[in-house]
N, C-alpha and C positions, 0 to 999 in steps of 0.2 A: 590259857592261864587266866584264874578270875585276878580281876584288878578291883578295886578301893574304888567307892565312887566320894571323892573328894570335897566334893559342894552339888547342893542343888536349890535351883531357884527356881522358885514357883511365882505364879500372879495371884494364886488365891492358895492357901493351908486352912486345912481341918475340913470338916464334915459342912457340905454347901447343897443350897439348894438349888436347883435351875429351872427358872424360868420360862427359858428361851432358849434356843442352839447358841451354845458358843464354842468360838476356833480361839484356842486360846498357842500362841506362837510358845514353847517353854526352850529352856536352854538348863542342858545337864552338861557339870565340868566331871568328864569320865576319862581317867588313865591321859591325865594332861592335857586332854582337849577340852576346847566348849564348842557340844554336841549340842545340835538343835533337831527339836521335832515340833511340828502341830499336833496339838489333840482336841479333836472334837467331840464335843459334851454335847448329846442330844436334849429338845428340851423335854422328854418324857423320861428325862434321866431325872430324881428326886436324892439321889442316897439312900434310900431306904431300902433297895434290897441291890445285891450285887448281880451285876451285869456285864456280858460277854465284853472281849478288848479283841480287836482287829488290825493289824498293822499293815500296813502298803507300802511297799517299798518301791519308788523311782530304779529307772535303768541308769544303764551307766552314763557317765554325765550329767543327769538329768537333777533338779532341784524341787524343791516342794512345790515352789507357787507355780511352776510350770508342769508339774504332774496335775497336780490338783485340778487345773481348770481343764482337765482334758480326762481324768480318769477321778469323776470324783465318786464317791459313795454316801459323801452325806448325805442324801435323801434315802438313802439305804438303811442306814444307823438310826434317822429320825423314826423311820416307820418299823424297825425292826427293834429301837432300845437299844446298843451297843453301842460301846466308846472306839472311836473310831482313831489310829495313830499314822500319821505320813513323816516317818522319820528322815533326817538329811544326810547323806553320807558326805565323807568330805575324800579331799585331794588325793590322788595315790600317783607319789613320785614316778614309778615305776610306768607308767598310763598317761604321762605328759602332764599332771597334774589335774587330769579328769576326776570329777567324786565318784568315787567309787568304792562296793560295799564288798568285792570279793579281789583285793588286792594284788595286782602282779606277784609271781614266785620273780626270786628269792626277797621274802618280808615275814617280819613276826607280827605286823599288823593283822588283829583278827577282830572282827566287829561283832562275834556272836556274846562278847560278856557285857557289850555295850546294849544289845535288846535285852538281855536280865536286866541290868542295872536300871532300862527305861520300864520295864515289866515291876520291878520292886517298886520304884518310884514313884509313879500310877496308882499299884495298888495300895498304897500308903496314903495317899492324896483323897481314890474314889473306892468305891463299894464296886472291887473287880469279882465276878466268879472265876477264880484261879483256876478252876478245872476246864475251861471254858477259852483260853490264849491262844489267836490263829492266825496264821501267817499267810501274805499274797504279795505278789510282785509282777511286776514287767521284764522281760530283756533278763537284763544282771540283776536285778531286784526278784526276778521268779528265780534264777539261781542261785538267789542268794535263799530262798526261802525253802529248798530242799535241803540247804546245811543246816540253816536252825530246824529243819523238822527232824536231823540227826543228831547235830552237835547238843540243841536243848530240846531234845525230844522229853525229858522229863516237864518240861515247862509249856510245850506245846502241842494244843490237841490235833489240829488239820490246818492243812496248808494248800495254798491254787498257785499255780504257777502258770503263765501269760506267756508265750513266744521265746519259752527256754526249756531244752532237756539237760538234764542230771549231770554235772563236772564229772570226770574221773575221778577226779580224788577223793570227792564227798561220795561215790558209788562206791569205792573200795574201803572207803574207814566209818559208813553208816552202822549203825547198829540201836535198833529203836528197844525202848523200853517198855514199850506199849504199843497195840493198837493205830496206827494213823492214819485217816483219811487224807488222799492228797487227789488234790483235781487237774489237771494236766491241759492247759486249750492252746494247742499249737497248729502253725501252716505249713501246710507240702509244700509250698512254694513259698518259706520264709529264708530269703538268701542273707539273715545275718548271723540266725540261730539253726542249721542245718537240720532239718526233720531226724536225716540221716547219722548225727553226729559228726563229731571231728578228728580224725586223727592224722596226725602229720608226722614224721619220722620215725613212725614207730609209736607213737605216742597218744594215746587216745585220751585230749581232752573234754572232750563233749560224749555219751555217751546219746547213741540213738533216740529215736521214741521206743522202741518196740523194746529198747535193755530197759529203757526208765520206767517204764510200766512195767514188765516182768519183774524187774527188781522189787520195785512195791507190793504188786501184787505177790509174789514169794515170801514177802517179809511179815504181810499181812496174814499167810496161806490163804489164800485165796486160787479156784480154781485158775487152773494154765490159762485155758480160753475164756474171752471175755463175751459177753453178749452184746448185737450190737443192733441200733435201732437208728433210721433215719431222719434228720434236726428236719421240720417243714421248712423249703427255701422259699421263705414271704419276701426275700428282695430275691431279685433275679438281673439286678443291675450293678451287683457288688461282684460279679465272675466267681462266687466261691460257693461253695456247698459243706452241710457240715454233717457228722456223723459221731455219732452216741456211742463209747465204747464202756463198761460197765464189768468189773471182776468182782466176782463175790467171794464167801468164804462157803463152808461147806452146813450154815445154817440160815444160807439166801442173804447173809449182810454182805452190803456194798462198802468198802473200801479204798477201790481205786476205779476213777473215770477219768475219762479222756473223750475232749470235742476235738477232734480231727476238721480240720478246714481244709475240704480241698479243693488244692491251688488260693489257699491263703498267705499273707505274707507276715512281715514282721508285724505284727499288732494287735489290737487291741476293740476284739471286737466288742458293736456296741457301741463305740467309740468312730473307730476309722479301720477300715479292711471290711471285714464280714458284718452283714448287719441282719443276721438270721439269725443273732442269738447274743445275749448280753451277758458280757463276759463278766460284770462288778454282780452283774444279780445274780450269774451262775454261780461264781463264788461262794456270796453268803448261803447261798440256798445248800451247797453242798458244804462248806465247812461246818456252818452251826446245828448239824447233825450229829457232830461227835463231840465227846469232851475225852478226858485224860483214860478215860475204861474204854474209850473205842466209839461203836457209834452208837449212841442213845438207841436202849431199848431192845440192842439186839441181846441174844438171850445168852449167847456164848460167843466166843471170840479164840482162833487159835491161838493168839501170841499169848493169852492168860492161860491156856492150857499148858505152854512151854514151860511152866513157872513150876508144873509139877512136878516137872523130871529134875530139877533144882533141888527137890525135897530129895532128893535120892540118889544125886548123880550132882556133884559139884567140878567145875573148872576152874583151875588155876595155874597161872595169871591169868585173869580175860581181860583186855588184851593182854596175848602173849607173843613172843619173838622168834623164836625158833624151835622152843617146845613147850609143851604147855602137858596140865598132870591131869586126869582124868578122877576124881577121889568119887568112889561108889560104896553103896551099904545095899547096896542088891547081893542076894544069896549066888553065890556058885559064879560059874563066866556066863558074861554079858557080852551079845554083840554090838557092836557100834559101827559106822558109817558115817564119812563127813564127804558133803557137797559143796559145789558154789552155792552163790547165790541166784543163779542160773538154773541150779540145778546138773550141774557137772559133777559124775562120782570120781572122788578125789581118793578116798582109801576106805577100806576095811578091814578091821581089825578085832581083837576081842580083849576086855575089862574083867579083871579079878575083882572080886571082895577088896577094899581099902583101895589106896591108891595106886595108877599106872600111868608111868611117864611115855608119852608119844613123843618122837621127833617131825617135826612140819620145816624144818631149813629150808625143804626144796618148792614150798608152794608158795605162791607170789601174796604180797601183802593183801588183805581185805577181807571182808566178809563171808565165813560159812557156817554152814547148818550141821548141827551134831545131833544124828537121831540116834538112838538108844529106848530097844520098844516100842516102835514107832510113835516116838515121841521126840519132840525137837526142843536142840537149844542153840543161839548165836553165841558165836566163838569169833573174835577178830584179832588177825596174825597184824602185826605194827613190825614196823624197825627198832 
């Protein structure tokens, strides 16, 4: 639900010029709280033309000044021109009163209208390229940064995610509107965030590497298999090795990458753990490739070709509950097919001229592919 941003308080308003790097500490009163982030202003930032916004998001527990001096990226921003944001999450009853940005179930606290409301706010203040807003994190901060690259995937072009695979829940209720690059550096041997995933009772809340990239890469079409090339191991005292995993689409654009560390642990290469490869530089280098059409320059893109069958083939509700109507202006009967997101065939069926109601009750909530002409459209089943 979006919420009302109530007050906000700045140290400087309107159009400024900068001299110098500055971290300026801000505090936004959003849905009853006072929300704090740093934002850093490079000093080759002027106002005068708009420029990329980067957020980092801390793990869980963890707080700004104690990220920051251990995972910082302002030398990054300085040399690259982008405004650089280390937002704060705060207490989640539910977690002993840990900050945290992806809140224990059973809560209605959801922190993804609190990054709009710091994205509006921002670019109110500086000269943002809105096409241009890219999400990274650590721990719970990388998982937090696969929801916003679903829940405001309209608002956000690419996202890196640090020592976390993909929630359940955000795997089952994603449904991107665009194009998204998303960069993946996790360890074999990270014992907080399971390479493998998590599932406990029955219950899978951590979803693999190998579903969190197929996932992406599916959603991006991008080929099955990935290419892979070997990271040079220039420390050989850090015990890990790293590995290049690369999926493209079917006009050679890269969309989803993954540094495999192996026998890495929870962290933060660059930083502490692996030191063959620098996870803040890998980041930028991979998100500020893409904006809101995909990644810069490539010539076509599947998920903008999706948008065709739209012209001619409408769904409704999307999301739907237990059935949902297929309305087509294609002449004669049309076949259709729906998968996972996997790629699992779920049914087949066939479409008349005007509308035709399918019943889906019996397949589990989340995301699938509706191809019709071998052309695809997302369709997501909710409660």
């Amino acid at each position: 639900m979006k919420t009302l941003i109530t007050a906000l308080i700045f140290m400087f308003v309107g159009v400024q010029t900068f001299e110098a790097q500055t971290l300026l500490n801000q505090t936004l009163v959003h849905d009853g709280n006072n929300r704090e982030y740093a934002i850093y202003i490079p000093a080759s930032y002027d106002g005068s033309q708009a420029v990329p916004l980067l957020f980092n998001f801390h793990g869980g527990g963890g707080n700004i000044v104690d990220y920051m001096s251990s995972v910082d990226m302002r030398p990054i921003a300085d040399t690259a021109n982008f405004i650089l944001v280390y937002p704060q999450a705060v207490p989640d009853p539910g977690n002993g009163g840990a900050t945290s940005w992806m809140h224990k179930a059973p809560t209605t606290f959801d922190d993804v209208p609190f990054v709009e409301a710091m994205i509006d706010a921002i670019a109110a203040a500086y000269m943002i390229d809105n096409n241009k807003v890219y999400v990274c994190g650590y721990s719970l901060g990388g998982e937090f940064t696969y929801e916003l690259a679903c829940s405001l995937n309209n608002r956000i072009a690419a996202a890196g995610a640090v020592a976390r695979t993909m929630q359940g829940e955000t795997f089952n209720n994603c449904a991107l509107q665009h194009p998204t690059g998303v960069l993946t550096i996790l360890g074999t041997a990270d014992g907080i965030s399971d390479y493998n995933g998590i599932t406990f009772n029955g219950i899978q809340y951590y979803i693999s590497a190998a579903e969190t990239h197929e996932y992406w890469a599916t959603a991006n079409n991008c080929d099955a298999d990935p290419t892979m090339s070997t990271v040079p191991n220039t420390n050989t005292s850090d015990g890990s090795t790293v590995e290049r995993y690369t999926w493209t689409d079917a006009s050679g654009c890269t969309y989803v990458e993954h540094l495999k560390v192996i026998n890495g642990g929870h962290d933060w290469p660059g930083v502490f753990g692996n030191m063959d490869i620098d996870a803040s530089q890998e980041i930028w280098s991979f998100v500020s490739r893409y904006n809101l059409s995909g990644l810069i320059g490539c010539a076509t893109n599947s998920i903008e070709n999706t948008v065709s069958l739209e012209d001619e083939v409408r769904v409704f509700p999307n999301p739907f509950k237990d059935e949902m109507a297929i309305e087509s202006s294609f002449q004669g009967t049309q076949n259709y097919a729906i998968y996972s997101i996997l790629g699992e065939h779920i049914l087949t069926g066939s479409i008349q001229s005007g509308s035709t109601n399918i019943n889906l009750s019996d397949i589990p909530d989340g995301l699938y592919i509706l191809k019709v002409r071998d052309q695809s459209l997302k369709v997501v089943k909710r409660k």
